[in-house]
N, C-alpha and C positions, 0 to 999 in steps of 0.2 A: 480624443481617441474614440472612434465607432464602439459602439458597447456590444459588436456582432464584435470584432477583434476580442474584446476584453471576454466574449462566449469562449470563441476559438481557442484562444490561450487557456482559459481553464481546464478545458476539454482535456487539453495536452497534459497540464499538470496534474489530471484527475487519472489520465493511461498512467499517466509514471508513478500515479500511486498505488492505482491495482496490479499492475505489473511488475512493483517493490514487493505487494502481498504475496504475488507468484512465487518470488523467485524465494520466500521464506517459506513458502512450500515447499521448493525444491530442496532446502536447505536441511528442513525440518527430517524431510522421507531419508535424506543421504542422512543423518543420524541417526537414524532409529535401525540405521545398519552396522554390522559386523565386516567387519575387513583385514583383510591379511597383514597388512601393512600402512602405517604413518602416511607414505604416499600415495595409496588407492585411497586413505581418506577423502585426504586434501585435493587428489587430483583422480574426481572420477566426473563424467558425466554431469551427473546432477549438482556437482559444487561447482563446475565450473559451468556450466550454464545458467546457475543461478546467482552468480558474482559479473557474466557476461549482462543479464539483466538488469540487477542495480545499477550497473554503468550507465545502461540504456535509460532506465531510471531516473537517473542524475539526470545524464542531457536533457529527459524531457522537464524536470526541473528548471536545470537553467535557460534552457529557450524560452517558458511560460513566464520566466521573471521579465523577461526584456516587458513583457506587457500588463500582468499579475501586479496588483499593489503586494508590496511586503504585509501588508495586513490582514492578507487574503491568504495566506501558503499557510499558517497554521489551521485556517479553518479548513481549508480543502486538504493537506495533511489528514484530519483526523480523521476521515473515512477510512484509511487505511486500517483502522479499529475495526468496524464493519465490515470489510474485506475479509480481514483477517478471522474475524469470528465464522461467516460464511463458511469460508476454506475450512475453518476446525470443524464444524459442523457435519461437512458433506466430506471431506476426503477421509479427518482422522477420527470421526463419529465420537467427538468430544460434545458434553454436554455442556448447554448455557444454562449456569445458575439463574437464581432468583438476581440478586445482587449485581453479577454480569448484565443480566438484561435492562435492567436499570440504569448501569453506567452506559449502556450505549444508547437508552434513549435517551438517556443527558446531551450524549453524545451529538446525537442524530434533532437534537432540540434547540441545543447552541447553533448549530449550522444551519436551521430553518431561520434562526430569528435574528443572525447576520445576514445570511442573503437576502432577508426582507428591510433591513436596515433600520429595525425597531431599535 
């Protein structure tokens, strides 16, 4: 396998990770709202465009496995930590503690010193 395939493929599994963070933004903003009804819940906008992304999600998941080792999805997985904090950061002006910033340079520490193959 070209190790430019085995770039490609990640690439794809790294969209489907940030675009997993997305759509738990969407998810997040649709409850921090008030709504008339059960069904304007469940079925407004922002829930269902952000359940249409998971999906999108997933597939980019499973296309990146056809060529991704299984060994490789939990490491590229965990940026979605990263992601996620970014997002709390800049949209819901959540603070990062002391403790937070630390578990994600663990984070961001593991995935330097797998991709290097130490």
């Amino acid at each position: 396998m070209p190790m430019s395939e085995l770039v490609v493929y990640s690439l794809v599994y790294l969209f489907g990770t940030f675009i997993s963070a997305l759509a738990q933004v969407l998810l997040k903003k649709s409850a921090m709202k008030t709504y008339d009804s059960p069904i304007k819940e469940y079925l407004n906008p922002l829930v269902v465009t952000g359940y249409a992304i998971f999906f999108a999600a997933t597939l980019c998941t499973l296309l990146a496995y056809k060529v991704v080792p299984l060994s490789m999805g939990p490491v590229l997985e965990a940026t979605s930590y990263v992601y996620v904090t970014i997002f709390g950061v800049a949209i819901f002006h959540e603070r990062v503690s002391k403790r937070k910033f630390l578990a994600l340079a663990l984070i961001i520490g593991g995935i330097v010193i797998y991709s290097f193959g130490v």
